[in-house]
matplotlib code that plots the C-alpha trace (Angstrom):
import matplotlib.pyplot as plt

x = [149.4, 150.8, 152.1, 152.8, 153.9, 153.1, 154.0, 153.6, 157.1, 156.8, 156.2, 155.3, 158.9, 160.3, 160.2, 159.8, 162.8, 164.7, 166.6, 166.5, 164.9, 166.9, 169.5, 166.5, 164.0, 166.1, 166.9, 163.3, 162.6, 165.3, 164.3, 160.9, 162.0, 164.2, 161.2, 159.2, 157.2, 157.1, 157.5, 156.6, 156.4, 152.5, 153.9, 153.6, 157.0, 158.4, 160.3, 163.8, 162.6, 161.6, 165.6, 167.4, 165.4, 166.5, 170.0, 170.0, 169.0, 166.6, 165.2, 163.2, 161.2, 161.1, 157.4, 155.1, 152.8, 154.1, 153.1, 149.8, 149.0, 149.7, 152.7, 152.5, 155.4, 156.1, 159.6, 160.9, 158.6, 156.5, 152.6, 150.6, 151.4, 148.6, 150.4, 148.3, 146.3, 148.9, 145.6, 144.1, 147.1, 147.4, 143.7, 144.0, 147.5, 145.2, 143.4, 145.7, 148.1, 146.5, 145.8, 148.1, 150.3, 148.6, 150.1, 151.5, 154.2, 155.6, 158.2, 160.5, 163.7, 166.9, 168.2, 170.7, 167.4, 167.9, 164.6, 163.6, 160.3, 159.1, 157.0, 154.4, 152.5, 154.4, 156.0, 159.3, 158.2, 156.0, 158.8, 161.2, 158.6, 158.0, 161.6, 161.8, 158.7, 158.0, 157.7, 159.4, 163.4, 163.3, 164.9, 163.1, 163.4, 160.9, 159.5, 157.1, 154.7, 153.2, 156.2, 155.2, 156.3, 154.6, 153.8, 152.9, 153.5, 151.9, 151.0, 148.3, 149.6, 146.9, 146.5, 143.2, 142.0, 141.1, 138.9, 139.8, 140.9, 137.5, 136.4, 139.6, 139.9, 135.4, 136.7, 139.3, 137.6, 134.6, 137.4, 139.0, 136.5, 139.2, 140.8, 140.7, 142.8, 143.7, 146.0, 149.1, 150.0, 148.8, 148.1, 149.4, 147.5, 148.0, 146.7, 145.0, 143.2, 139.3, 138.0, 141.8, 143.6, 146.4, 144.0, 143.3, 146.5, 147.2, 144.0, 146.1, 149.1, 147.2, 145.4, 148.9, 150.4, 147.5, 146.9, 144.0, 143.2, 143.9, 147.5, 148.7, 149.4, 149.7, 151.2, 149.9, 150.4, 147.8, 144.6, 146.2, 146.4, 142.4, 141.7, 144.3, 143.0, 139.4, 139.8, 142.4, 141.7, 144.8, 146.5, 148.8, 148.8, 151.7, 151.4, 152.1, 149.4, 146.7, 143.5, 141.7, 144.3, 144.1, 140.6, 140.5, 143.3, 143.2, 145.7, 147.8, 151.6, 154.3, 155.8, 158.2, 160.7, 160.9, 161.0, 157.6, 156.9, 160.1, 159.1, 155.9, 158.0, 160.7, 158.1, 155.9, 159.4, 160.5, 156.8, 157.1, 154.1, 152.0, 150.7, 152.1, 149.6, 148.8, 147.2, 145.4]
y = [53.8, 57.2, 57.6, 61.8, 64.3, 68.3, 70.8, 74.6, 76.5, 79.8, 79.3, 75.4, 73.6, 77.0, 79.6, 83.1, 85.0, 81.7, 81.5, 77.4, 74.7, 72.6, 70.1, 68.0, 68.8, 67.9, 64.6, 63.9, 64.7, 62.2, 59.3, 59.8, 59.4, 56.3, 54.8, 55.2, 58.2, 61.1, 64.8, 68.1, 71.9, 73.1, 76.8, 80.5, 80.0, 79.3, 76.3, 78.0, 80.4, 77.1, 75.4, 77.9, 76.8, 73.4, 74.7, 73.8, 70.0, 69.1, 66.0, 67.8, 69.7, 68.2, 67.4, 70.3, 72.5, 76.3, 79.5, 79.1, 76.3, 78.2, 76.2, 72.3, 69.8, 66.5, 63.9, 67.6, 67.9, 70.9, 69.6, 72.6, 76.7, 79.4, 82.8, 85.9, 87.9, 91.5, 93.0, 92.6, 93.4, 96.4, 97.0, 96.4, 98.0, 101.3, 100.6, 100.5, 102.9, 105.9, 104.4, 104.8, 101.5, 99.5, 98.2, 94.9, 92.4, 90.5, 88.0, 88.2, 86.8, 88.1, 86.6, 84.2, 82.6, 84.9, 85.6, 89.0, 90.4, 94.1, 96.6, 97.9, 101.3, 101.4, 104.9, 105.6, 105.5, 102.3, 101.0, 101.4, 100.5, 97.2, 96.5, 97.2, 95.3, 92.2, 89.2, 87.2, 87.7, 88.6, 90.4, 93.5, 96.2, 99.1, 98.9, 102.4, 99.8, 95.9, 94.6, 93.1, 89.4, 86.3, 86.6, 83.7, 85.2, 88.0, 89.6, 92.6, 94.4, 96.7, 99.3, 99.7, 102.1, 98.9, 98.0, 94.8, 91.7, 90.2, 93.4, 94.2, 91.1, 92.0, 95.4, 93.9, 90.9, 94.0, 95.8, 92.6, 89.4, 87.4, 87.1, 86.1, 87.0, 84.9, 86.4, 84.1, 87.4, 90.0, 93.2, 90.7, 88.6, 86.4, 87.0, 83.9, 83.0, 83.0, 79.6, 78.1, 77.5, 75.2, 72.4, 72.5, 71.6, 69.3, 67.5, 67.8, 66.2, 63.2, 62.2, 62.2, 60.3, 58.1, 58.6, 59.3, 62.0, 59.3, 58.5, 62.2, 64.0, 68.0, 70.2, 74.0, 77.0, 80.1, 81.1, 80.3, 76.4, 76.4, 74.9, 72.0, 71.8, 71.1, 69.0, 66.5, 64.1, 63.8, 67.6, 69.0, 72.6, 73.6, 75.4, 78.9, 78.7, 81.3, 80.5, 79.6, 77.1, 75.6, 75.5, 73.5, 71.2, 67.6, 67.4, 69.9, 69.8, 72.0, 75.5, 75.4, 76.5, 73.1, 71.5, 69.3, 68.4, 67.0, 64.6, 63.4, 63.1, 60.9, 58.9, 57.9, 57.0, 55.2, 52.8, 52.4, 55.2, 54.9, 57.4, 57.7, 55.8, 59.0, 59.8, 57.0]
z = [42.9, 42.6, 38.9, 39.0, 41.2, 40.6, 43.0, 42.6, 43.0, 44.7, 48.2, 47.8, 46.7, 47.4, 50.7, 49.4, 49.3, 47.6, 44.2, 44.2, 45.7, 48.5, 48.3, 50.1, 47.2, 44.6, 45.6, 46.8, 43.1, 41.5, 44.6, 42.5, 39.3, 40.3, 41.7, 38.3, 39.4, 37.2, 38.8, 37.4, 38.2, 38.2, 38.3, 37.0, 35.8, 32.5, 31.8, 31.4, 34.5, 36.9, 35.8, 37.6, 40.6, 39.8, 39.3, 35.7, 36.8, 33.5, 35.2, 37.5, 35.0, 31.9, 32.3, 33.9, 33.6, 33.1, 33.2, 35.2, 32.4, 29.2, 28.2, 29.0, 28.5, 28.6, 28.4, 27.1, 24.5, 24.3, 23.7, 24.2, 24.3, 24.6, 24.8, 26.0, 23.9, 23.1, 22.6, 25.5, 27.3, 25.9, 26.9, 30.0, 29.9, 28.9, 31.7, 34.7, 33.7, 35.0, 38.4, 41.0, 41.8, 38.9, 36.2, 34.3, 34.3, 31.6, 31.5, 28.4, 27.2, 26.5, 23.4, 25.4, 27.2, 30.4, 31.8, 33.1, 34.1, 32.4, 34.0, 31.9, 32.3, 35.6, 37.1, 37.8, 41.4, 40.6, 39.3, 42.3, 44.7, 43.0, 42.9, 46.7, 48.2, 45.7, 47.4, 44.5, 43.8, 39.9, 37.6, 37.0, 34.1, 32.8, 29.7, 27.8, 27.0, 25.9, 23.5, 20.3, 21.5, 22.5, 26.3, 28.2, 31.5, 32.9, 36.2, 36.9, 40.0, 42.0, 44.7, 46.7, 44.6, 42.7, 45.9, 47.5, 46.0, 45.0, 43.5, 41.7, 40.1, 38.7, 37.9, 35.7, 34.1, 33.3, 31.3, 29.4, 29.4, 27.6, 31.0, 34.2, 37.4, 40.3, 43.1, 44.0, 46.6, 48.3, 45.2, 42.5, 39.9, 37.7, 34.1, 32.5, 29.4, 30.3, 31.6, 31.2, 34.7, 35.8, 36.3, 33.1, 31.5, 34.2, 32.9, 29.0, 30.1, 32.1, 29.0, 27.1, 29.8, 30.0, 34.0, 35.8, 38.4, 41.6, 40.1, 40.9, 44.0, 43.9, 46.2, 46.8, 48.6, 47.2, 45.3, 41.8, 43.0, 44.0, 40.4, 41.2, 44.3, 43.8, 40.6, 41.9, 45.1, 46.5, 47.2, 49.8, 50.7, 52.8, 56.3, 54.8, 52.4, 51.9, 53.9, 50.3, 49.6, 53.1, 53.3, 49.7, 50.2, 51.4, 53.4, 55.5, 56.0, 57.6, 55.6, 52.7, 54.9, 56.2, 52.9, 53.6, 50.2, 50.0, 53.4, 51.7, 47.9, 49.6, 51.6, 48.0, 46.5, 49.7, 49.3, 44.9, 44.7, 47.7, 49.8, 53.8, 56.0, 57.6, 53.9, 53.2]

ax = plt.figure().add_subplot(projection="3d")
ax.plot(x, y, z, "-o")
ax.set_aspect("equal")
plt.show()
């Protein structure tokens, strides 16, 4: 019996190039919740980042895990936070900035809860290229350097000149073992605590909600869902997902675009938490 739902955001529950999730989504979402079944983000995004996806609609991420696993929450309820080290941004900050089209990403608040990302060590150039070509629609600003607040959220963006992504991501871990970089796009990654991913905070919140791995069904799309991918047995990874994700998913279903999670979401609600026979 399926007890939990988790689906990444960018480019899972939402086509790239989107500011909120589809009418369809959304009341896929609430068909699961009527039916007893809880739903959650498993995203980069922060909790007051993933509700304007939801259009402000609390339900549908009140329990998640956030921030590639560095902020967990459940009924609400914040029940774990592991901000990033402003040390070893600022190393690896030191790092980047003299190498051409690398540098950092941090998402910050304004004081009335608006989030917006900063570029760190980044060029005016940088800067405006960035602003041009990124894949994700965000707010985007320019910032001399790592801020002295908490940071959850943080993105390394490289060139070649870092080699390709295997070896940039070596390169990087070399300069700051306290983290670890997974790439959710082509010349981004994201920053993570060493040895702490999304899966494992999705393993947190089960104990607290007392579930098991086989009560949960995840959705994917790219290299920062491989975790969630391998660790849980029953995962989705939608048809525009990187060939990592597709090769480590269980299942494969049609794009984003054509709101598929929201076919498979409406089908478990439609059966009281049971998979479509075609998943079985």
């Amino acid at each position: 019996m399926i007890r939990l739902v988790l689906s990444d955001m960018d480019g899972t529950l939402v086509p790239f190039g989107h500011r909120t999730t589809s009418d369809r989504t959304r009341a896929a979402i609430h068909r699961l919740l009527g039916s007893g079944i809880a739903f959650g983000p498993a995203s980069g995004r922060e909790p007051d980042d993933a509700g304007s996806y939801f259009k402000g609609d609390t339900s549908c991420y009140r329990t998640g895990v956030f921030a590639n696993g560095k902020i967990v929450r459940l009924g609400g309820e914040t029940i774990y936070e592991r901000p990033l080290s402003h040390e070893a941004l600022q190393r690896l900050m030191d790092f980047l900035t003299p190498i051409r089209d690398c540098f950092l990403l941090a998402a910050l608040q304004d004081p009335d809860g608006s989030t917006y990302f900063g570029t760190i060590g980044a060029s005016k150039e940088e800067f405006e290229r960035v602003q041009r070509e990124t894949p994700f629609k965000i707010e985007l600003r320019w910032l001399p350097g790592v801020p002295d607040r908490t940071i959850y959220l943080a993105n390394a963006l490289f060139s070649p000149a870092l080699g390709d992504k295997d070896t940039a991501a070596r390169r990087l871990h070399e300069v700051e073992p306290e983290l670890d970089f997974v790439a959710p796009a082509p010349g981004w990654f994201d920053v993570l605590p060493h040895g702490w991913s999304k899966a494992d905070a999705a393993d947190l919140l089960l104990r607290e909600m007392g579930l098991t791995p086989d009560q949960v069904v995840f959705f994917g799309d790219s290299d920062n869902d491989l975790t969630m991918l391998h660790r849980l047995p029953q995962t989705f990874v939608v048809s525009n997902g990187s060939p990592l994700a597709l090769g480590a998913g269980r299942w494969h279903i049609g794009s984003a675009d054509e709101d598929a999670p929201a076919q498979v979401m409406e089908a478990i609600a439609a059966s009281g938490g049971q998979l479509p026979a075609e998943y079985r």
